[in-house]
SEVEXGU-84478 format. One record per residue (C-alpha): x, y, z. Coordinates in Angstrom, 2 decimals, padded with zeros to 5 digits. Each point is the difference from the previous one (the first is absolute). Example, Ala and Ser with C-alpha at 12.3 -4.5 7.8 and 13.67 -1.06 7.14 Angstrom:
BEGIN
       xx       yy       zz
   012.30  -004.50   007.80
   001.37   003.44  -000.66
end
This chain:
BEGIN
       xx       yy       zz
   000.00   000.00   000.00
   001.74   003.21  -000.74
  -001.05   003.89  -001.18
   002.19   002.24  -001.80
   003.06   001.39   001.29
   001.08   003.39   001.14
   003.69   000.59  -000.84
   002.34   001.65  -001.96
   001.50  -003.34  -001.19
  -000.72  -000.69  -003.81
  -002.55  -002.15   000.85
  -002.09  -000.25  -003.17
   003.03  -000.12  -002.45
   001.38  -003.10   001.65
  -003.49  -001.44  -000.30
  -000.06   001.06  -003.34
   003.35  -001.05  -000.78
  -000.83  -003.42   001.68
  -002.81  -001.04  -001.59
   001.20   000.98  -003.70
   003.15  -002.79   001.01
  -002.35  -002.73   001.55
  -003.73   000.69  -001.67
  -002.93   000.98   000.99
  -001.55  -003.18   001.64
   002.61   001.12   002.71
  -001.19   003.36   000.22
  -001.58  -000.64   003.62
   003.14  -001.85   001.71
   002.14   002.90  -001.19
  -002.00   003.14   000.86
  -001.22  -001.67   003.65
   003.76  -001.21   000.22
   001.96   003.47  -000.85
  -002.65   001.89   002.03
   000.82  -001.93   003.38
   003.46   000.20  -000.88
  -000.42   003.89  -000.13
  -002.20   000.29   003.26
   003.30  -001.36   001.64
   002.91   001.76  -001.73
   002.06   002.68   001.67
   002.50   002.43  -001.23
   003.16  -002.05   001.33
  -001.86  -003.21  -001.71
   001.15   001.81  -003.82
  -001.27   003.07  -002.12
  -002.55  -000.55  -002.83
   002.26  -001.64  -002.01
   001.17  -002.56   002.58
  -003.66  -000.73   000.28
  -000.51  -000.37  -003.36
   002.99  -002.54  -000.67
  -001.18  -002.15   003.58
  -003.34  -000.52  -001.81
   001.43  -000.81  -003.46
   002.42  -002.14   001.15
  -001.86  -001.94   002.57
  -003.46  -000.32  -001.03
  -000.43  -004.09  -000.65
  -002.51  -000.35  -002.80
   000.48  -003.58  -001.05
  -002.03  -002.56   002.14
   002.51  -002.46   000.45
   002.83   002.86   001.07
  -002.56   001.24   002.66
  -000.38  -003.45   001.70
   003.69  -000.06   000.07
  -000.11   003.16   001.70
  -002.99  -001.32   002.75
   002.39  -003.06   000.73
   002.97   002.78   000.92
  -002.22   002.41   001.84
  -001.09  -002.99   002.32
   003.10  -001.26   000.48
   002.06   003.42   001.12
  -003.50   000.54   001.93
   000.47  -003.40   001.84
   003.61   000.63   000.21
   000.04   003.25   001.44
  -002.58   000.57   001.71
  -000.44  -003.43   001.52
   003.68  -000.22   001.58
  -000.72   003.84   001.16
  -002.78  -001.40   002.17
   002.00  -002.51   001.48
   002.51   002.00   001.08
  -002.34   002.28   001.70
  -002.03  -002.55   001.64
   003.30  -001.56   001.52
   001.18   002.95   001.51
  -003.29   000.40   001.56
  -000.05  -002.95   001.79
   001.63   001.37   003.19
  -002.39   002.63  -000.08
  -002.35  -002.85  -000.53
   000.26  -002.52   002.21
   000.46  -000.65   003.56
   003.39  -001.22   001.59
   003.71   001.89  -000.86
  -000.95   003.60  -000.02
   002.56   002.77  -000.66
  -001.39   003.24   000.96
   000.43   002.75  -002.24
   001.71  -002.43  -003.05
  -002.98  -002.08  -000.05
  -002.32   002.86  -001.48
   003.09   001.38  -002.02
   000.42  -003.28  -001.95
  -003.77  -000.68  -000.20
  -000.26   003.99  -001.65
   003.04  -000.38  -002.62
  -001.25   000.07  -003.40
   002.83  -001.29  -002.75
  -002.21   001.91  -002.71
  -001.79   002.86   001.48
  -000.38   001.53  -003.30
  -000.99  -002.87  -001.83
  -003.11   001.18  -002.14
   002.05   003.12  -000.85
   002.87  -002.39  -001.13
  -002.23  -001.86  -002.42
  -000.98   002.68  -001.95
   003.47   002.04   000.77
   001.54  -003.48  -001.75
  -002.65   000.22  -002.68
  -001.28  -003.77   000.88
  -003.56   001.22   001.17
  -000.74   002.27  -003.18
   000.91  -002.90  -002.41
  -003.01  -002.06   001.98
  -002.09   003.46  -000.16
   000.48  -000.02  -003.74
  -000.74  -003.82  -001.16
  -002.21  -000.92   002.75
  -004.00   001.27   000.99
  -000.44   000.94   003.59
  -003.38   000.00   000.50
  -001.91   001.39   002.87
  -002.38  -001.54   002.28
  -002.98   000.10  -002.16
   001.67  -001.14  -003.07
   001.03  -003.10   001.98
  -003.54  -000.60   001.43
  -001.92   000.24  -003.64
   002.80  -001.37  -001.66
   002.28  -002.85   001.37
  -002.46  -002.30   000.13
   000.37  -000.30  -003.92
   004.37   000.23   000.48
   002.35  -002.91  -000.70
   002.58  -000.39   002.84
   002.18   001.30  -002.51
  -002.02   003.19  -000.02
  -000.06   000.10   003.84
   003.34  -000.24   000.46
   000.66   003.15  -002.26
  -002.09   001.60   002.35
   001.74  -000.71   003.11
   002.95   000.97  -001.78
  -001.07   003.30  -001.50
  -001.36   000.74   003.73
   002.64  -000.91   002.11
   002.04   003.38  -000.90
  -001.74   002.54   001.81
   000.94   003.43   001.15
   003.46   001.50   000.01
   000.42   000.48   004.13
   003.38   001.51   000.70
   001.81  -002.00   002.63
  -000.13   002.40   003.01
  -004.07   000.24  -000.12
   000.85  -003.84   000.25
   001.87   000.07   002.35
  -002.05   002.25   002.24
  -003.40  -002.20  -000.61
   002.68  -003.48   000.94
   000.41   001.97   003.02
  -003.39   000.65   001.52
  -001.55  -003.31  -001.70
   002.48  -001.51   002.61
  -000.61   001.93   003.05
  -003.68  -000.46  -000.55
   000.91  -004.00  -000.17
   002.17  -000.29   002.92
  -002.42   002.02   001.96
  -002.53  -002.69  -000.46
   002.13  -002.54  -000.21
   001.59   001.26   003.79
  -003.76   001.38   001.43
  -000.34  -003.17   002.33
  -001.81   001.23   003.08
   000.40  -001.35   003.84
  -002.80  -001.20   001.82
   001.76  -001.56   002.51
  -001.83   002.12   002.56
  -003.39   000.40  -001.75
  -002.99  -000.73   001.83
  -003.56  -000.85  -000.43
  -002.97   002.19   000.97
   000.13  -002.75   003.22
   003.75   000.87   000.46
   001.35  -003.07  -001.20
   003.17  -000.57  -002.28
   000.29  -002.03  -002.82
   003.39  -000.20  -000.92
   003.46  -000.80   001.18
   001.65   002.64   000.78
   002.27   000.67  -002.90
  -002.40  -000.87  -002.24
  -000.30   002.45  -003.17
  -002.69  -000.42  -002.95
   000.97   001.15  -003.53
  -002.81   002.79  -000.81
  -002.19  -000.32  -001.31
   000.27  -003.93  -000.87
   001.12  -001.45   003.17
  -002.48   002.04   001.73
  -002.72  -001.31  -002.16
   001.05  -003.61   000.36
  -000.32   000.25   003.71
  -003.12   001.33  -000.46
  -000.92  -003.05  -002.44
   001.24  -002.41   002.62
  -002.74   001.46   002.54
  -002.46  -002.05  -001.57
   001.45  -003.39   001.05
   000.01   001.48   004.27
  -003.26  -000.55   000.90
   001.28   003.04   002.48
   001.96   001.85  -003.32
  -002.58   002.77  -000.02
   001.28   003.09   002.54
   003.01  -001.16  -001.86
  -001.01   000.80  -003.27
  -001.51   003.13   001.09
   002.88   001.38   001.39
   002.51  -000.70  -002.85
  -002.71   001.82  -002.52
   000.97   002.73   002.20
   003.62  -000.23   000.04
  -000.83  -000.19  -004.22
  -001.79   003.23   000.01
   002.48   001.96   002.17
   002.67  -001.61  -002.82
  -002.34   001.77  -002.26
  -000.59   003.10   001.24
   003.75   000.23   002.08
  -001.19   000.27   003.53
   002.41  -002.57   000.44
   001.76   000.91   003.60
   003.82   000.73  -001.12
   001.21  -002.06   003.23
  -002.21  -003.18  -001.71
   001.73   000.14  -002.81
   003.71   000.50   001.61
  -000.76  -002.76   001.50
   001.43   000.79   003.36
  -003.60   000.94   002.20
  -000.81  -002.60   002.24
  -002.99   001.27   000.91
  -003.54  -001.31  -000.97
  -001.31   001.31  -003.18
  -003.86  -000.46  -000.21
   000.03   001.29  -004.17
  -004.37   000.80   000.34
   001.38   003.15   002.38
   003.33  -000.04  -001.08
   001.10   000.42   003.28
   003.38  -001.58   002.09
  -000.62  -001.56   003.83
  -003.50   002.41  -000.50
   001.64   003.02  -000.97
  -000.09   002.06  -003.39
   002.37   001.14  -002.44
   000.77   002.48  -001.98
   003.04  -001.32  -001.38
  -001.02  -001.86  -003.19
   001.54  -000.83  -003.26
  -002.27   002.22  -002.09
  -000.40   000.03  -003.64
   003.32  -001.19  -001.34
  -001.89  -002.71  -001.87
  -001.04   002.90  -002.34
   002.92   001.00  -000.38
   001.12  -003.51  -001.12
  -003.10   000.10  -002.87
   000.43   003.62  -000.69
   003.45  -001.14  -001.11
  -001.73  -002.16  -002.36
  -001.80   003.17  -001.67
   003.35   001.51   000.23
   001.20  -002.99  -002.71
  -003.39  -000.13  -001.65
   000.48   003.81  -000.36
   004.04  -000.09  -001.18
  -001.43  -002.60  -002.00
  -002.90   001.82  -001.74
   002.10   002.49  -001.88
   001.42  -002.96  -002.49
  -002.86  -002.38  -000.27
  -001.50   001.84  -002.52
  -002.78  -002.48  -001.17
  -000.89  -000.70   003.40
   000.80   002.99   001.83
  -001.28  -001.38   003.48
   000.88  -002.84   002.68
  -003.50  -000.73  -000.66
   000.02  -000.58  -003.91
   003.54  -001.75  -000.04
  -001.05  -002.88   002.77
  -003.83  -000.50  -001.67
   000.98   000.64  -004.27
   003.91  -001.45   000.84
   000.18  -002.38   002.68
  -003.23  -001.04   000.90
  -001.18   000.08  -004.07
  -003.62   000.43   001.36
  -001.96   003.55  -000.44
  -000.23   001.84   003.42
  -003.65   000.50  -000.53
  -000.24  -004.02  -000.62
   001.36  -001.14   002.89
  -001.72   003.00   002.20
  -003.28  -001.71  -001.12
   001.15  -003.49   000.49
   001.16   001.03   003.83
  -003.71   001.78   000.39
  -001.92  -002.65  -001.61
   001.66  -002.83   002.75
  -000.94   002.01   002.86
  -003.26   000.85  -001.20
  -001.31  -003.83  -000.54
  -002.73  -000.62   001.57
   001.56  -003.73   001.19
   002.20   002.24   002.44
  -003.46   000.14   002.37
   000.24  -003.34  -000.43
   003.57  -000.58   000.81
  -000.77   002.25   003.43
  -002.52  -001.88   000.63
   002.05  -003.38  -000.45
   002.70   001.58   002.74
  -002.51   000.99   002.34
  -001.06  -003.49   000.26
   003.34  -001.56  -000.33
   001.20   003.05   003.12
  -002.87  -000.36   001.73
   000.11   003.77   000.76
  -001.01   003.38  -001.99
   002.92   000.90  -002.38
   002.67   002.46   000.98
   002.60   001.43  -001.97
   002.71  -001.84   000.04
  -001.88  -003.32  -000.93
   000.66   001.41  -003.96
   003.51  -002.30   000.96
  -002.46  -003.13   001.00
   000.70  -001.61  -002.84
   000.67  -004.44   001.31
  -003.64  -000.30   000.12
   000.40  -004.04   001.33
   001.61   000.03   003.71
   003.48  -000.40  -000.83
   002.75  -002.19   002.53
   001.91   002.07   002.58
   003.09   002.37  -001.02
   001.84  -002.66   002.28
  -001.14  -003.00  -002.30
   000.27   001.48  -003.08
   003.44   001.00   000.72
   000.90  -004.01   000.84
  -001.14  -001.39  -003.08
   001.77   003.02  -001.73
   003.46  -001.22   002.34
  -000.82  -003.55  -000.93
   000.17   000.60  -003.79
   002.15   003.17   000.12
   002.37   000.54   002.75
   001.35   003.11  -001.74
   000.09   002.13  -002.91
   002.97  -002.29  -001.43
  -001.94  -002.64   000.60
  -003.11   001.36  -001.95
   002.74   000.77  -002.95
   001.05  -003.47   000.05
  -002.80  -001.59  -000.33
  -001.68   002.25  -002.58
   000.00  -002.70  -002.54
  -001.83  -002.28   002.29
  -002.09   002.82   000.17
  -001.29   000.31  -003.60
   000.17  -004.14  -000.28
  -002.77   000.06   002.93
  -002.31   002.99  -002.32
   000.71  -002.05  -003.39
   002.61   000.93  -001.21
   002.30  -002.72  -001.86
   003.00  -000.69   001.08
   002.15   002.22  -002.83
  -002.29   003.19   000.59
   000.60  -000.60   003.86
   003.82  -000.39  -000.15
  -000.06   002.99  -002.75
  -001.92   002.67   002.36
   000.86  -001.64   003.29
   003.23   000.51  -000.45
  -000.25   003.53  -001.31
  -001.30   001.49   002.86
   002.48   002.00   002.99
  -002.23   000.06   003.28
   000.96   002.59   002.60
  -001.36   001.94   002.55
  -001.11   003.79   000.01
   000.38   003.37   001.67
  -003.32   001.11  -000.62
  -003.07  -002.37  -001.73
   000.78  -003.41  -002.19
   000.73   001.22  -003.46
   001.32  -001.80  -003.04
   001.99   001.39  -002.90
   000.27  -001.54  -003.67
   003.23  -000.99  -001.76
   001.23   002.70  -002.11
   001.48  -002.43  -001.88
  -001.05  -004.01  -001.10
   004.02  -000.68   001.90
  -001.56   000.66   003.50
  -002.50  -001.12   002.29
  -002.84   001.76   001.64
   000.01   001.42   003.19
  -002.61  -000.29   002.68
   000.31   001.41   003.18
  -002.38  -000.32   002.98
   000.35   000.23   004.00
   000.14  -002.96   002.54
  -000.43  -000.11   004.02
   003.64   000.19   001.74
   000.37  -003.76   000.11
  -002.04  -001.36  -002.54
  -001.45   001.10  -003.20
  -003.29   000.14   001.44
  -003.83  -000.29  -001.85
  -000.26   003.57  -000.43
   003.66  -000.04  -001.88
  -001.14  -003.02  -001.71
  -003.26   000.99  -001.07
   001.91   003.39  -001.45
   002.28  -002.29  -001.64
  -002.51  -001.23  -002.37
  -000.94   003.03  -000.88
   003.02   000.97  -000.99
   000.32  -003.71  -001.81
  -002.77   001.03  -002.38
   001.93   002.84  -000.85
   003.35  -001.76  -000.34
  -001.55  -002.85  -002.31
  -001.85   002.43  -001.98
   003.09   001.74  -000.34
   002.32  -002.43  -001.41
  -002.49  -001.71  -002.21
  -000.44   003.81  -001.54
   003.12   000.00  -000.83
   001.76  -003.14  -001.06
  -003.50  -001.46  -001.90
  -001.40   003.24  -001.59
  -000.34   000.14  -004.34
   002.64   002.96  -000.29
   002.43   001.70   002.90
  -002.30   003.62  -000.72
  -002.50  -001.52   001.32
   001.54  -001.52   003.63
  -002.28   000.81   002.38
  -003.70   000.09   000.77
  -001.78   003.25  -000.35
  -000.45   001.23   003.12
   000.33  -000.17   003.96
  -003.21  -001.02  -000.25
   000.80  -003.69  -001.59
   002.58  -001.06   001.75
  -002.21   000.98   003.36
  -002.81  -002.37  -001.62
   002.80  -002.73  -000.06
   001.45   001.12   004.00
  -003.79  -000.15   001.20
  -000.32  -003.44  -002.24
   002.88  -001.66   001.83
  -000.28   001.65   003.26
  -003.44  -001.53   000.21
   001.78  -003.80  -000.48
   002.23   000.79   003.06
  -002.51  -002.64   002.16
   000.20  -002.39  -002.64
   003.50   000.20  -000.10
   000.96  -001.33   003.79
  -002.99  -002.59  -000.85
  -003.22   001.99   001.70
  -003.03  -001.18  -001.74
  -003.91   000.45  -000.24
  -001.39  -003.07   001.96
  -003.40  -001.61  -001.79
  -002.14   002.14   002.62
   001.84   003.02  -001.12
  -001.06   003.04  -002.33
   001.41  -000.35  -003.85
   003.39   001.82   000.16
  -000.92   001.59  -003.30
  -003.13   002.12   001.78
   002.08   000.79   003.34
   002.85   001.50  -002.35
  -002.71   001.94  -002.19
  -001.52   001.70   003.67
   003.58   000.67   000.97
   000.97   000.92  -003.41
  -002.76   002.55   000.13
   000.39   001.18   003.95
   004.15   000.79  -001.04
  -001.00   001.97  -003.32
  -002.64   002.27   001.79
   002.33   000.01   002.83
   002.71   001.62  -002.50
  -002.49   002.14  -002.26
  -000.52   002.50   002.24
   003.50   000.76   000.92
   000.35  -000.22  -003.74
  -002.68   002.78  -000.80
   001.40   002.33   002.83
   003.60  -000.54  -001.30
  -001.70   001.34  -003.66
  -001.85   002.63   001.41
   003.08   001.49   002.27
   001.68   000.47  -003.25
  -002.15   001.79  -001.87
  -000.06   002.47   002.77
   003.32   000.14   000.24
   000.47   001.30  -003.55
  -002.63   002.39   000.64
   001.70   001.07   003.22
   003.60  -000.71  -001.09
   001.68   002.78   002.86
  -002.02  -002.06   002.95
   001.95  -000.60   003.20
   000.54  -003.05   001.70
  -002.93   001.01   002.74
  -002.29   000.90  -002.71
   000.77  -003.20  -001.94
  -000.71  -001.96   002.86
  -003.42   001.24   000.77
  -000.72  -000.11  -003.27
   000.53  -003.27  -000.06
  -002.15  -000.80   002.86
  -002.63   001.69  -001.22
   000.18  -001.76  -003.65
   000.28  -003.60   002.37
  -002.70   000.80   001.71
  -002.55   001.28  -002.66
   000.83  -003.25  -001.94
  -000.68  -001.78   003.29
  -003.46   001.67   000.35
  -001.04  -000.74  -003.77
   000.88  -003.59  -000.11
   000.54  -001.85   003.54
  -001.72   001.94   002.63
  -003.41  -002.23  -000.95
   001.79  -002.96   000.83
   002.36   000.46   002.16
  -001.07   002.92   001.77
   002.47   003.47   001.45
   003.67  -000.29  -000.40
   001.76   002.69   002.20
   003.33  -001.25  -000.76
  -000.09   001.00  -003.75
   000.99  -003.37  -000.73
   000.04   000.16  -004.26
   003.22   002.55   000.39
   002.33  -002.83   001.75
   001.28  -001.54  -002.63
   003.91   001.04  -000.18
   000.06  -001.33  -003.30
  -001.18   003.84  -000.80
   003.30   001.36   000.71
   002.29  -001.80  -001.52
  -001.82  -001.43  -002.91
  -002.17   002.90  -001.08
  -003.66  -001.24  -001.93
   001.28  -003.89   000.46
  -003.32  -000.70   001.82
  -002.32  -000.60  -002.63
   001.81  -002.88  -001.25
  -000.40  -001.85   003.02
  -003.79   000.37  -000.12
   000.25  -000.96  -004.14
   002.44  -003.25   001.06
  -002.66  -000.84   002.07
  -002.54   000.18  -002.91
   002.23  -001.74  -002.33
   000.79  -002.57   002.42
  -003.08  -001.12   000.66
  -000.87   000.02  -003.69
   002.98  -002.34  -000.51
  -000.75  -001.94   002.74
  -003.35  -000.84  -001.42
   001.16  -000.33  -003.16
   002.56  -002.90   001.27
  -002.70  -002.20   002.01
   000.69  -003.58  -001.17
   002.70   001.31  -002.10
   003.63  -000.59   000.82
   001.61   003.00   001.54
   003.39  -000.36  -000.48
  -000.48  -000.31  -004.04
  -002.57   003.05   000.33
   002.75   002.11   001.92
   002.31  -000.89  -002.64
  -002.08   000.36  -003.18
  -001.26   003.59   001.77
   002.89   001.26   000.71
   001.90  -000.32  -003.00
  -002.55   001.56  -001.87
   002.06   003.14  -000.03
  -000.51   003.99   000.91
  -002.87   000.49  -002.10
  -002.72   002.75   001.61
  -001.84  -001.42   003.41
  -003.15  -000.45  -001.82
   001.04  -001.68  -003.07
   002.44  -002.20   002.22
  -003.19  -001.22   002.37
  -002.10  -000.97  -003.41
   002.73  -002.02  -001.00
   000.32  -001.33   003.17
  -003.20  -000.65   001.36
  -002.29   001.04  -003.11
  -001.20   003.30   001.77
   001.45   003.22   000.92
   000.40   001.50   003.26
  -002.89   000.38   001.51
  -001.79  -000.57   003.86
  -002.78  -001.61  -001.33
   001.10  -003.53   000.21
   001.21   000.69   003.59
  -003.12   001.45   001.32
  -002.49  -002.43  -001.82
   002.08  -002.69   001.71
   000.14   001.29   002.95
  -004.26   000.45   000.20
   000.30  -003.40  -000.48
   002.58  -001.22   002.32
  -001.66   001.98   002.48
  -003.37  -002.05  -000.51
   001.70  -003.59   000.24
   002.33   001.25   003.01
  -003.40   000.93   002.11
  -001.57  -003.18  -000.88
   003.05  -002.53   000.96
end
């Protein structure tokens, strides 16, 4: 998609001159190719001469010449960029994980770029405007109306002709490497101490050195309230040590981790008494550094001049407006009255607001149990690693796919949350990282794990098995979630926990879960969205403002879709996820994996999931929609998940 040109380059007689040497049934490759050429071109890139001769000499008009020239861009692609990433992602592993720590190198090693200026040097080199020329780079609605009709020869030349972007000089790289990190490692390092919290009855919970990772940690606990038939004050009291997370009330002597004294988080007092001493906004500060990049950013991004059109039109490859109706269209199903309804019953008590994390909806075994059969199977994260093969054997895999992805998979334990990072290159493994107990790995580090597993195998099947290396990958966060929730939800099956005959169908308790989790997420998801689009409105808003701006947007959401069900929330609860800091607009994709998972999931009964994984996976980065028809026969959508769910619901109530 292009539009003519403003310049002072000789535009129209290299056109001219073009077309005269090739013919006219090239006319549209040449004009589309020397006008994106042009929109990039500086003065220290050549005169109008210079110009002229790059087009002349490099335009590639014979077929066969241009598939030569495809081959080369993926492989210097691959080649560069792919051993780039490695190098960064091993010198962020101190930074990373938990164990040897180095202060002040760590964060030094884990910031060092070896090609800050990259973009510029593609085009400074001349490498990106010989793509620009000879290959289309279509935007977002091109793609949608048209690749469903493109060869993977013709996708590839896509992802090649869009994989040069703007020219971002190395500094303004530098600076947004900076901040992207301190945002990271101050979610990564926000772990807070409730060692000394108490209930509204004055009990503790905790030992005293105990520190939960906000906001996950936190909301784990709260999750394993449900199996204490006394978990409840409990529960109440962390929601409040969430909200003053949210909101930074946070007593500064909590968070030193020195005060001794009782902290009851509902009055946020210590041994009775108030503070004024808090930690305050600085987790504004941390996202207002994220508009600072999104802002630094803005200025080169031409075609999508916003943090808001580059992670829907680029990364996400799904229209803002799309997935803002998909969000609004979960949470306004009329099966979620149903669904409350179904927890009432199951809680035997009127909803509150932190049941949006009740999500096990059969009585699950004790932490203490679940964390034996985890130490029977799994002593450790080696362990785990060592016996991925056996793994993938037990889920159907055969014995060469096992050994291939077993083996290609580095576990290790995190800083912050589990993670997992692709191979930049088919020569290494995947890496998944997730956290353990002190002396075991634990059911909560386990259950993480395979999470992070269904990330890992996606990962290296979408490389090494993919039709062409442009297309490694899948298209968005969004897929390989599908594939984390998929795999996380085979965790019991893996250390041999199965449905007895007098137990539901596993396929209905996973749709009612599936469906808790993604209404769980949407909100946060829609508040995420909405803080944005103030925040470009308001772009010179303070940390203070930002965060009651925030609160406000969490709680309007709140009132619109979840007060019905699940009644007040004075914590604010849809602005905890830290995932908003560090990983601006990432949200939605969790709510969409949840969506696509299910719809694979469904897709798969009494089909054989390891060949599914593979045959889905390879497919190749093709747009999200067009990659679910081909996998499943249907694009995204909630439908299937809510229509399920309605009738999961009715079979559940009946058993």
């Amino acid at each position: 998609m292009t539009s003519h040109v403003e310049t002072s380059l000789p535009v129209e007689h290299v056109t001219r001159a073009l077309i005269e040497t090739h013919g006219e049934p090239l006319r549209g490759r040449i004009t589309q190719g020397v006008e994106r050429i042009a929109r990039q071109w500086r003065d220290d890139d050549g005169d109008g001469d210079a110009f002229a001769r790059f087009c002349e000499e490099h335009f590639v008009a014979d077929p066969a010449d241009r598939t030569r020239l495809l081959d080369r861009f993926e492989t210097m692609l691959h080649t560069v960029e792919g051993h780039l990433y490695e190098i960064r992602r091993n010198l962020r592993r101190w930074s990373d994980l938990r164990g040897d720590e180095f202060p002040g190198i760590d964060d030094m090693m884990a910031k060092f770029d070896p090609a800050p200026d990259l973009s510029d040097q593609f085009y400074h080199q001349k490498l990106a405007f010989v793509a620009l020329l000879n290959f289309d780079r279509p935007d977002l609605a091109e793609m949608l109306d048209h690749g469903p009709d493109w060869s993977i020869d013709q996708w590839a030349q896509a992802r090649i002709g869009k994989a040069f972007g703007p020219r971002i000089p190395g500094q303004v790289n530098d600076r947004v490497r900076e901040l992207e990190h301190r945002a990271n490692m101050w979610v990564a390092e926000f772990h807070v101490p409730v060692g000394t919290m108490i209930d509204e009855d004055g009990k503790t919970w905790f030992d005293k050195d105990r520190k939960l990772l906000a906001h996950w940690l936190i909301r784990e606990e709260i999750k394993a309230g449900y199996n204490d038939s006394a978990g409840l004050p409990m529960q109440r009291a962390l929601m409040w040590v969430m909200s003053r997370q949210i909101d930074g009330t946070i007593p500064r002597a909590i968070m030193n981790g020195d005060c001794k004294a009782k902290w009851d988080p509902k009055r946020n007092t210590l041994d009775g008494q108030p503070t004024d001493d808090l930690v305050g906004p600085e987790r504004y500060e941390r996202w207002l550094d994220m508009m600072t990049v999104a802002k630094e950013l803005d200025v080169y991004h031409v075609e999508h001049p916003s943090a808001i059109a580059r992670k829907f039109e680029l990364a996400r490859e799904i229209p803002e407006e799309d997935v803002e109706r998909l969000l609004v269209d979960l949470l306004s199903a009329p099966v979620r009255k149903d669904l409350a309804l179904f927890l009432t019953a199951r809680l035997g008590r009127p909803l509150e607001a932190h049941d949006i994390y009740f999500d096990e909806i059969l009585q699950g075994k004790p932490a203490d149990e679940m964390n034996e059969l985890v130490r029977a199977m799994f002593a450790d994260e080696k362990q785990f690693q060592a016996k991925l093969p056996e793994v993938l054997r037990g889920l159907g895999y055969s014995d060469a796919d096992a050994e291939f992805l077993g083996t290609r998979v580095r576990v290790e334990i995190a800083k912050g949350a589990g993670h997992a990072m692709r191979p930049g290159v088919p020569q290494y493994g995947a890496w998944l990282r997730t956290n353990r107990l002190d002396d075991q790995l634990g059911w909560d580090g386990f259950d993480t794990a395979m999470h992070e597993l269904g990330h890992t195998i996606e990962q290296l099947i979408s490389t090494h098995f993919v039709p062409r290396p442009a297309l490694r990958n899948v298209p968005n966060t969004a897929c390989t979630e599908a594939f984390a929730f998929l795999y996380q939800s085979l965790a019991k099956r893996v250390l041999g926990i199965e449905a007895g005959n007098n137990e539901p169908d596993p396929f209905d308790v996973d749709t009612v879960q599936t469906a808790l989790a993604a209404c769980q997420i949407g909100g946060p998801s829609l508040v995420e969205l909405y803080v944005w689009r103030w925040l470009y409105k308001n772009p010179d808003s303070d940390a203070a403002s930002l965060r009651d701006q925030v609160i406000t947007i969490a709680d309007d959401v709140w009132d619109r879709f979840y007060v019905e069900h699940f009644g007040p929330d004075p914590y604010h609860i849809l602005a905890a996820y830290q995932h908003m800091i560090a990983y601006p607009l990432y949200l939605p994709d969790y709510t969409i994996g949840h969506i696509i998972s299910h719809q694979i999931r469904s897709y798969m009964r009494g089909k054989d999931l390891a060949a599914e994984t593979k045959r889905i996976c390879s497919t190749g980065r093709l747009t999200p929609d067009l990659w679910m028809k081909k996998a499943v026969g249907i694009g995204i959508s909630a439908a299937p998940l809510l229509e399920d769910t309605a009738a999961a619901l009715g079979r559940l109530q009946a058993h």
